[in-house]
PALODREN-964106 format. One record per atom (N, C-alpha, C): residue in one letter; x, y, z. Coordinates in steps of 0.001 Angstrom, whole numbers, plus 500000, padded with zeros to 6 digits. Example, Ala and Ser with C-alpha at 12.3 -4.5 7.8 and 13.67 -1.06 7.14 Angstrom:
<pts>
A513190494310507800 A512300495500507800 A513200496700507800 S512850497750507080 S513670498940507140 S512900500030507870 
</pts>
This chain:
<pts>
X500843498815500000 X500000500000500000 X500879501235500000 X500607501962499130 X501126503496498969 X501309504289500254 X502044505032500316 X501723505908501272 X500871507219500573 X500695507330499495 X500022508708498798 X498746508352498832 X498042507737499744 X496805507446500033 X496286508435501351 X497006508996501854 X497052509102503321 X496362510628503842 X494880510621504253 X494608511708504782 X493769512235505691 X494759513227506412 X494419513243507821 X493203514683508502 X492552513854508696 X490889514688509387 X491324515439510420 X490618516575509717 X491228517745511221 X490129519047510973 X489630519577512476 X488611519962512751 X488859520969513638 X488179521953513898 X487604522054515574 X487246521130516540 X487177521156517897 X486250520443518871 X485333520282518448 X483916519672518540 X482559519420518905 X482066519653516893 X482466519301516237 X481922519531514270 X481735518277514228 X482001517343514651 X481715515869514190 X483218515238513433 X484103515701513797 X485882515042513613 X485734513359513748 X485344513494515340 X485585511938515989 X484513511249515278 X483456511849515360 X481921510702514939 X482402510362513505 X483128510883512568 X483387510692511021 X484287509726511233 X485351509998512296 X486509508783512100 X486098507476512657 X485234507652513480 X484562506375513869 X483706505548513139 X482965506509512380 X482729505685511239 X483232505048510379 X484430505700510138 X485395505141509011 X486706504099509891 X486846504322511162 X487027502791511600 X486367501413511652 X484843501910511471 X483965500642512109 X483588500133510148 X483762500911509477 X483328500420507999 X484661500255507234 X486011499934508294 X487325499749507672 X487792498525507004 X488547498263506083 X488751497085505481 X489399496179506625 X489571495183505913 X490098493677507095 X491243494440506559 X492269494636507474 X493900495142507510 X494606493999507106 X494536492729507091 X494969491552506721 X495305491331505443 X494999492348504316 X494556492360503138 X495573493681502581 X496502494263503572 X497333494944503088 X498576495362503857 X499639495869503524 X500780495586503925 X500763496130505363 X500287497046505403 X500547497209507087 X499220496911507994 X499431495718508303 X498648495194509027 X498262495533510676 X499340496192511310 X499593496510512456 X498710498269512360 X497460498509512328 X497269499653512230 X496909500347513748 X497655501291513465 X497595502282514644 X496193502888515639 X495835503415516527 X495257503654516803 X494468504776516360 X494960505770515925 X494294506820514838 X494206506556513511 X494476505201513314 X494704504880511588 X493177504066511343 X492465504435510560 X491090503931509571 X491819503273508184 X491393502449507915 X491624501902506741 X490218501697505750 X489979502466504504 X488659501605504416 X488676501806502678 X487897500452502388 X487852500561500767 X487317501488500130 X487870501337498911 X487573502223497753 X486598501728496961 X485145502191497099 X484355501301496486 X484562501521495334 X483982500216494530 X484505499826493119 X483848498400492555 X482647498920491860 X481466497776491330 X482480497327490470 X483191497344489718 X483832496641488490 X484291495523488822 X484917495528490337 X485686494004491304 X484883492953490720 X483712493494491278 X482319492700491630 X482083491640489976 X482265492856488911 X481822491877487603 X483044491140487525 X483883491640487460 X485529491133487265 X485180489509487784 X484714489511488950 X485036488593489772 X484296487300489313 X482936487710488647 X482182486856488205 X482288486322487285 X483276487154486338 X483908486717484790 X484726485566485044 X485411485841485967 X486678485347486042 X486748484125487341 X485521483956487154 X485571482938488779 X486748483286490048 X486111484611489716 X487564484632491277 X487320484214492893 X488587484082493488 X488164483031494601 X488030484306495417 X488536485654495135 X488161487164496088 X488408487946495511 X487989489282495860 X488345490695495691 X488917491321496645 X489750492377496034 X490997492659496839 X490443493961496497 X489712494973497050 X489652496396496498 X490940497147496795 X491170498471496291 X491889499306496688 X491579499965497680 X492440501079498680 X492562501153500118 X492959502682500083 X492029503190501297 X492916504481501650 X492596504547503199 X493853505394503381 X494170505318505077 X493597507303505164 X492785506943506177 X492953508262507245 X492878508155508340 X494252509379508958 X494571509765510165 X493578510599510892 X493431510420512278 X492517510970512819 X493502512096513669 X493431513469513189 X494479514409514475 X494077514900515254 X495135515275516484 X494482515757517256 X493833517199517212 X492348517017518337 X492126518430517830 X492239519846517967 X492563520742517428 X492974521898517348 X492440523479518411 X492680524067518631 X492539525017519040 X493202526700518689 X492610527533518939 X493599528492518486 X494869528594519301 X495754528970518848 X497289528748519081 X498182527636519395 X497765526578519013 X497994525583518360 X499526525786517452 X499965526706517258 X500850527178516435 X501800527492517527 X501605528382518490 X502599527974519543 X502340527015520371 X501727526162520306 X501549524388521489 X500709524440522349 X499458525821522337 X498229525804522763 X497640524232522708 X496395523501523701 X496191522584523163 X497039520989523297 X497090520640522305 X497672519369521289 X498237519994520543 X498546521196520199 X499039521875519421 X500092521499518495 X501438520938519022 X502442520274518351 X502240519009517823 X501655518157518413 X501327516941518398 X500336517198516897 X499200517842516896 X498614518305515500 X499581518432514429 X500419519374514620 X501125519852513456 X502135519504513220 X502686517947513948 X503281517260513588 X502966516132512934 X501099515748513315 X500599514665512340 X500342515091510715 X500041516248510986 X499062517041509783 X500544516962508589 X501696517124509127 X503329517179508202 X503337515890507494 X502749514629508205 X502894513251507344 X501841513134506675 X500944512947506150 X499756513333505376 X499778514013504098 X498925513488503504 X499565514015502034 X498223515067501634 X497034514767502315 X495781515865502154 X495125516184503042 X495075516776503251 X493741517146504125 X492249517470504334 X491333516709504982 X489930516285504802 X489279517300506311 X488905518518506127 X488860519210507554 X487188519217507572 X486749518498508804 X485220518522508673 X485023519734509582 X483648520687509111 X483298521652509217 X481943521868510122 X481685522105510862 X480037522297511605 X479200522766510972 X478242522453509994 X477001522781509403 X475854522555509991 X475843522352511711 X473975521665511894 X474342522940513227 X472981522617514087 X472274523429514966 X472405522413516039 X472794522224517546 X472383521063518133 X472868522236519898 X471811522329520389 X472053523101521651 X472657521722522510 X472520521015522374 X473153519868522907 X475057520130523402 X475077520234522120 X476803520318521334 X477071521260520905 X477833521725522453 X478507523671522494 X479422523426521340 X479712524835520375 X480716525125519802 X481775525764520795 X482784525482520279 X484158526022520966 X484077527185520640 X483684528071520081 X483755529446519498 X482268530138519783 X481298529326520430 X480165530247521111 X479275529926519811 X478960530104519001 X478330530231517691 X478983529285516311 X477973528945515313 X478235528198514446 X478705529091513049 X479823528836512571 X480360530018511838 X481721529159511125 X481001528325509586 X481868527355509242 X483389528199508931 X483111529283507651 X484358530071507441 X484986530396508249 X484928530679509342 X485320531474510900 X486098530375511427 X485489528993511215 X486159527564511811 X487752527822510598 X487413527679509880 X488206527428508419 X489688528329508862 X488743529752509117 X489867530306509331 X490991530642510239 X490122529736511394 X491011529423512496 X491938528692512355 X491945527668511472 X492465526136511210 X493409527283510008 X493084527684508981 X494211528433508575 X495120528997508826 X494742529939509597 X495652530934510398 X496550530417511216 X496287529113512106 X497371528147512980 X498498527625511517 X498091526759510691 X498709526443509427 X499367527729509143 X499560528834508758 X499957529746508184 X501264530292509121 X500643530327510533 X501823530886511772 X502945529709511401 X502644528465511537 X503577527578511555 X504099527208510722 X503947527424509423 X504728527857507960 X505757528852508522 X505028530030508621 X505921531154508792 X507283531164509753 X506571530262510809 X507594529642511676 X509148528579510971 X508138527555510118 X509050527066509723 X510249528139508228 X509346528740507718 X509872529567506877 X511595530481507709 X510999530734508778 X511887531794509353 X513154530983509854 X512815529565510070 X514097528946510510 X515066528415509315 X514217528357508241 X515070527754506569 X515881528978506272 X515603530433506334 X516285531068505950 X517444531521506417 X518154531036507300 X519780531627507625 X520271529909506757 X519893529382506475 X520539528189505986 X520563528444504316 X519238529145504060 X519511529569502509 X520611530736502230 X520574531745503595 X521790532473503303 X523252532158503294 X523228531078503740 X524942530417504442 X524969529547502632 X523773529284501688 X523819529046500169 X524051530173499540 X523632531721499576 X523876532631498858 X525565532642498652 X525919532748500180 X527390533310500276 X528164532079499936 X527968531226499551 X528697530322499087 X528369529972497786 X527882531393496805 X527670531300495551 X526541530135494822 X525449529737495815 X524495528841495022 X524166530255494035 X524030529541492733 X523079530523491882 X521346530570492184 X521025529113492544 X519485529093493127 X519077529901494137 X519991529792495145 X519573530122496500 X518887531262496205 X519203532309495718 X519083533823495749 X517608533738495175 X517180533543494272 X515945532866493835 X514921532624494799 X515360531566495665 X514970530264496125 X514383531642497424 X515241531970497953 X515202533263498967 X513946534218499004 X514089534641497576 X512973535848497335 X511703535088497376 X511578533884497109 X510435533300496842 X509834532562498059 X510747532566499220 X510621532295500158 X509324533499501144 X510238534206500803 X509712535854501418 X508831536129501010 X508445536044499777 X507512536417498983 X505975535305499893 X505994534247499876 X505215533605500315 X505173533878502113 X506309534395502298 X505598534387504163 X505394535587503866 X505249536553503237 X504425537586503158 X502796537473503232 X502753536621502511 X500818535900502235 X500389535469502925 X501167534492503652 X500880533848504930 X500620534597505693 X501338535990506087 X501345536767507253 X499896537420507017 X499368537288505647 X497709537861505378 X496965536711505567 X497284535613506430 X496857534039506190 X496113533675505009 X496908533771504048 X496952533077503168 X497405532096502410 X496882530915502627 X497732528846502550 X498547528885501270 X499383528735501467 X500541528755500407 X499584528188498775 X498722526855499101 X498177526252498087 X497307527887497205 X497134528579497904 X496263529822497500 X496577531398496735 X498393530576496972 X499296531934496853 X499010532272495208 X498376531606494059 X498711531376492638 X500045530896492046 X500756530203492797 X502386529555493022 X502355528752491173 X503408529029490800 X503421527940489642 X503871526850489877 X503879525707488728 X504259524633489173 X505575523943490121 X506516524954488943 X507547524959489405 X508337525316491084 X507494526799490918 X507891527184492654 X507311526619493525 X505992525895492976 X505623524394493822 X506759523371493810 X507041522932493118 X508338522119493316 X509445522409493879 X509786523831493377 X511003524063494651 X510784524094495956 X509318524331496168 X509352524466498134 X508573523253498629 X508878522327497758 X508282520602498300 X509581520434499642 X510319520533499276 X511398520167500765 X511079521370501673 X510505522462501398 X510439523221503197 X508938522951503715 X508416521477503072 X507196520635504046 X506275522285504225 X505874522759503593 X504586523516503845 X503487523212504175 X502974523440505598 X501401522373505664 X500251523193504817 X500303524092504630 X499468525263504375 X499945524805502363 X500359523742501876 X500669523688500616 X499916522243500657 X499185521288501605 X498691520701501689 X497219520689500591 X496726520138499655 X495377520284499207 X494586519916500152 X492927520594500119 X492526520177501107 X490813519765500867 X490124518956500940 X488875518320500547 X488014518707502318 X486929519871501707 X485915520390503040 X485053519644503295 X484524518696504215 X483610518221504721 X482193518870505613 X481255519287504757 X480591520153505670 X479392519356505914 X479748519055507186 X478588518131508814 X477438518558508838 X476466517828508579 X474960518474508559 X473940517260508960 X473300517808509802 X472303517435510581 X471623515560509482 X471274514948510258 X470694513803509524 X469477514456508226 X468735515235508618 X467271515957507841 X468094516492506568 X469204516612506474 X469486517784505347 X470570516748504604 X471020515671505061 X472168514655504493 X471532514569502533 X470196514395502598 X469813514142500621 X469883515924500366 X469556516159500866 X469836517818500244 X469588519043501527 X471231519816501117 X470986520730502062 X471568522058501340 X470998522174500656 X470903523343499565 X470706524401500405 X469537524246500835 X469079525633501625 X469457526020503284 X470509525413503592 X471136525055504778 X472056526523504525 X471804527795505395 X472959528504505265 X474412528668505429 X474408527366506464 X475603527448506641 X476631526864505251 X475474525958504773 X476410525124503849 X476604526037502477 X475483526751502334 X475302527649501221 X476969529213501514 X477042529658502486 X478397530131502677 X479364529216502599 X479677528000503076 X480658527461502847 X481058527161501582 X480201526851500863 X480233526385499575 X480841527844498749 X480422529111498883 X480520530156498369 X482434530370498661 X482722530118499931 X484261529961499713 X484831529228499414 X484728527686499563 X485491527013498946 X485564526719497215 X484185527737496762 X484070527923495282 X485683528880494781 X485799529879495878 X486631530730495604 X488041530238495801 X488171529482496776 X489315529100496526 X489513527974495827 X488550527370495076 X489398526617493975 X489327524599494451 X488365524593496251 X489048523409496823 X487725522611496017 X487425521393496782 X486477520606497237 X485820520108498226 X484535519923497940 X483910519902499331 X482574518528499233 X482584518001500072 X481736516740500237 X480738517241501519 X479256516886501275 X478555517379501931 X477842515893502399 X478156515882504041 X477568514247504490 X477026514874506342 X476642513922506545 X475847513509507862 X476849512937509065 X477831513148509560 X478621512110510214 X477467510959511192 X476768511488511505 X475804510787512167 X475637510006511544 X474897510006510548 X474299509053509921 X475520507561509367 X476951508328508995 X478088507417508501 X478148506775509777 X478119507336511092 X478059505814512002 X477246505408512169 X475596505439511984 X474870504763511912 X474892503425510961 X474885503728509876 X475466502652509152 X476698502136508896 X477965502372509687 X478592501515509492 X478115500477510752 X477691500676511535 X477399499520512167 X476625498587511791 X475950498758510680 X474816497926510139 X475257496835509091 X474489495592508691 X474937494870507644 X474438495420506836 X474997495168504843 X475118495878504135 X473910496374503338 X472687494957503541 X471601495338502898 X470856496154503946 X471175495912505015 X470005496763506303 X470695498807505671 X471774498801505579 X472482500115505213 X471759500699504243 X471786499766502988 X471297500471501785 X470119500803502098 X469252500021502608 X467791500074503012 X467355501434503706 X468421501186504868 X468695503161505201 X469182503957504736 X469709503956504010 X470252505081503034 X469049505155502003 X468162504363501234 X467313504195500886 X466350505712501430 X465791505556502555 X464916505837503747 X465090507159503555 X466407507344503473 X466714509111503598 X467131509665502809 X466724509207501269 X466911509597500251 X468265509874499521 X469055508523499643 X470852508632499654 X470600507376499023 X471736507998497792 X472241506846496434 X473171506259497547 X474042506345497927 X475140505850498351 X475972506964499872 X476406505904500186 X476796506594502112 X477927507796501559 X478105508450502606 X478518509754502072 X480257509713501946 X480454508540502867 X482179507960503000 X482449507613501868 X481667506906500698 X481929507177499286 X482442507559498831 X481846508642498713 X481668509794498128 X482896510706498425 X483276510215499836 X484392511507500147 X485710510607499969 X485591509446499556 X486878508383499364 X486589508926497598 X486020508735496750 X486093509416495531 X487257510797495510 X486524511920496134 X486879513375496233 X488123513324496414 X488715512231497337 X489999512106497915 X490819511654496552 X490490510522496334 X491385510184494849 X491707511368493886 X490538511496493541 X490658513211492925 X491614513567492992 X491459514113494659 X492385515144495002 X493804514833494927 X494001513639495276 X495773513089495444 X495736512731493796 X494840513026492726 X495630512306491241 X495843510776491148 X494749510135491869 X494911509014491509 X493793508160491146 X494108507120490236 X493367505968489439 X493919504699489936 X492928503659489678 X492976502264489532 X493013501478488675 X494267500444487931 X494104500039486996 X494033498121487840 X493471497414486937 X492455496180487519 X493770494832486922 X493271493756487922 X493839492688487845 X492875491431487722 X492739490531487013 X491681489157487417 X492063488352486772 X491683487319487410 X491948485926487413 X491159484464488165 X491445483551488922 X490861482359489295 X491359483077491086 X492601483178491155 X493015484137492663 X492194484942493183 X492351486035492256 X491492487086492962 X491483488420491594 X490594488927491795 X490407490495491536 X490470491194492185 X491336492130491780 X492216493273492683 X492065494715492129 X492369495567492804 X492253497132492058 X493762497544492795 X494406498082492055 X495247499025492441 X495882500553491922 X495909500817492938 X496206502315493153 X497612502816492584 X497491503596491521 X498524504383490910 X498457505781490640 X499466506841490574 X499430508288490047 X498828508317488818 X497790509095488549 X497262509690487033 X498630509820486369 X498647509040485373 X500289509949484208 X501434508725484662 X500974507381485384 X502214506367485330 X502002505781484567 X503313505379483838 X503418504286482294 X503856502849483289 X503204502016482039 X502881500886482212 X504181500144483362 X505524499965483477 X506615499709483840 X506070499417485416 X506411501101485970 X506235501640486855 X504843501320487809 X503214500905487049 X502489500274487366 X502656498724487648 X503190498310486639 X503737496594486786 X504901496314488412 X505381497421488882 X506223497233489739 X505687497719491320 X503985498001491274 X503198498324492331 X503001497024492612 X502638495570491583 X502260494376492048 X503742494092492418 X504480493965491807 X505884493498492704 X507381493998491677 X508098494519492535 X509341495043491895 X510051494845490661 X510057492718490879 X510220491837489781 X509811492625488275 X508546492921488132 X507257493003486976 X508021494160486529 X508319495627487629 X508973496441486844 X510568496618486204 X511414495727486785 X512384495274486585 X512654494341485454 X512267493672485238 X511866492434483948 X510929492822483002 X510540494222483014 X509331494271482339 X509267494061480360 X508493493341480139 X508396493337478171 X507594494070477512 X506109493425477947 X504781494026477748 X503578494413478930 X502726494757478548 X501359494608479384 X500162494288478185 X499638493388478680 X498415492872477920 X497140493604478679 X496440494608477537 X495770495478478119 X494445495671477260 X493155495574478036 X491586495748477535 X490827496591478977 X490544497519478249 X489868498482478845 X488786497912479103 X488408498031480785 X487092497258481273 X485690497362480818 X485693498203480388 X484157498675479247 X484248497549477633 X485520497411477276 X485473496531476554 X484890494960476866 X486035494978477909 X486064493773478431 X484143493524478819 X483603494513479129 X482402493396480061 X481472493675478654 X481777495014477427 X480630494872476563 X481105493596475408 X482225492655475541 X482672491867474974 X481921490233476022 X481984490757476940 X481215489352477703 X482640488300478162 X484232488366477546 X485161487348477909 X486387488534477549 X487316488002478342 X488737488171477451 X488886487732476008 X488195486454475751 X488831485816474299 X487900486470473027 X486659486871474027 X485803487658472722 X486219488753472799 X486898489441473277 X487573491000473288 X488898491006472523 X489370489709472530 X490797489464472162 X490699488913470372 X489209488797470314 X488701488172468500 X488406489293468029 X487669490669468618 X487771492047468122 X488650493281468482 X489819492048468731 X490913493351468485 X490965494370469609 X490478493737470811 X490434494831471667 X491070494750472760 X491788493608472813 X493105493276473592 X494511493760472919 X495093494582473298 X496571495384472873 X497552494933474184 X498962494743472858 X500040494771473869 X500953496027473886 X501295496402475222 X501692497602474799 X502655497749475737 X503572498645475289 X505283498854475713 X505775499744476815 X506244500119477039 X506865500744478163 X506678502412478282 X506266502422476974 X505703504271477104 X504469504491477229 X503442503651477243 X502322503002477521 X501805504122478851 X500561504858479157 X500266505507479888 X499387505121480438 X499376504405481672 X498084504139482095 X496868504665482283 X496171504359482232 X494454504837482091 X493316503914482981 X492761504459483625 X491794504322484891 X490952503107484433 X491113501858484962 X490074500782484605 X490785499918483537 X491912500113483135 X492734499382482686 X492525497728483416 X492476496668482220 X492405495511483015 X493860494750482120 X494496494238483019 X496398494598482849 X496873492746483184 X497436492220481750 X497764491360482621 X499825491732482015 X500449491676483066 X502177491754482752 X502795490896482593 X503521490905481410 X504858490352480552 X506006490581481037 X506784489729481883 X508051490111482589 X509132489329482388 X510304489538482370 X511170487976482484 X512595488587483350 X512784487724484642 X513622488160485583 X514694487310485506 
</pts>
């Protein structure tokens, strides 16, 4: 299992943080089924749903399905100043550094029950608390990189000097808390400041928490209707679910679930939906495996050639690699077999510059 799967939920107090991760512990895959089996106590593991297993499996008499997997971290939760060790403070912004996205659930319901930490319900206001900690501690880290980029000037790096202004330039924005991801950064000066670990360069997928009544539509929900209005502006994504309701049904068996989800006017549970958003967001696809073993999905970067995919099932495949024998799964099931897909020409072998493509059904040519 990848580590570019990996993302960690982070909130205010009392928005529904814990009730989401609990759901997504109790609806987690059997850990047995992937390399790190030993999962942590803040670690959720849970599949990537994926009907195609399902036909795959039936084609192919398989003895299982192996879906694909993503891990989220549950952090601790935040408070303002958090940036100087208010709180959990360090402990946060030392989980939030290993993580490759961030999934921040937001308070969208009404519940006199369940005080807000901030007196009042005020999703942007949450947002921007959780920014502004991210932004101090950039700036923080920013301020300690730079006597080390200067000790590069004076020793004639030609980059450094560059590297410097562009440094400054961004804790300038920050100091307007503004998340580095927001600065309009090009690709490139994205790439140069991948080593000074920016959390605030983190992408980030909004979860906005809403009452069970409003989970099929909460259009007219104001809170969600502002939230939505900023995260339009900045460019993110946002998944609109019930945490309530995601632990309600994960405790349930699978037809009693649908049946409730049914009830409350939901195609599908909202953890879905936000395991979708997530792929999205990290650039990644699944290209397919089957056989009499098993049917499997695995997880690769949008834009990997064939090699480099062959060496996710095992090192060997990319090392030895010849061909990949490849039929796009839409072929494959409007063909009814491999061998009737393979009589209209719709089985290709293809070489090492070969770009993978989402639903790819892959079998590899290797010799070690």
């Amino acid at each position: 299992m990848s580590t570019n799967l990996e993302m960690g939920i982070v909130g205010l107090p009392n928005v529904g943080k814990s009730t989401l991760f609990n759901a997504i512990t109790k609806a987690g895959a059997e850990a047995a089924n992937y390399p790190f089996c030993t999962i942590e106590p803040n670690v959720g593991v849970v599949d990537v749903p994926d009907e195609r297993l399902t036909v795959l499996s039936k084609m192919f008499n398989s003895g299982r399905i192996v879906p694909a997997a993503m891990r989220f971290v549950d952090i601790a939760g935040l408070v303002k100043g958090a940036s100087k060790g208010e709180g959990l403070g360090n402990k946060f912004l030392s989980h939030i550094r290993e993580v490759d996205a961030i999934c921040e659930v937001v308070r969208c319901f009404e519940d006199g029950n369940i005080t807000h930490v901030e007196g009042s319900i005020d999703p942007v206001r949450d947002i921007e608390i959780i920014n502004t900690e991210l932004c101090l501690a950039d700036m923080e880290s920013i301020e300690k990189q730079l006597p080390k980029v200067e000790k590069l000037i004076k020793a004639h790096d030609k980059k450094a000097g560059e590297f410097k202004e562009l440094l400054k330039k961004v804790n300038a924005a920050l100091g307007e808390a503004i998340p580095a991801r927001g600065q309009g950064l090009t690709e490139e000066q994205k790439a140069s400041l991948y080593d000074a670990h920016l959390l605030t360069m983190k992408p980030v997928i909004y979860v906005a928490n809403v009452a069970e009544s409003e989970a099929a539509d909460a259009s007219a929900n104001p809170y969600v209707q502002k939230l939505t209005e900023y995260v339009q502006k900045e460019g993110a994504q946002m998944v609109t679910i019930s945490a309530k309701i995601e632990a309600d049904i994960a405790e349930m068996e699978k037809a009693e679930a649908k049946e409730y989800l049914d009830m409350m006017g939901l195609k599908e549970a909202g953890l879905d939906r936000l395991i979708r958003a997530g792929f999205k967001l990290l650039g990644l696809q699944t290209f397919l495996t089957a056989g009499e073993m098993e049917s499997r999905a695995w997880t690769i970067n949008i834009g990997m050639k064939a090699p480099q995919a062959a060496g996710k099932i095992h090192t060997d495949f990319e090392r030895g690699f010849i061909k990949a024998e490849i039929v796009s799964y839409k072929d494959l099931v409007a063909c009814g077999s491999k061998a009737a897909a393979r009589d209209k020409g719709l089985v290709r072998m293809e070489g090492k510059d070969y770009v993978m493509q989402d639903g790819d059904v892959v079998e590899f040519r290797f010799n070690v």
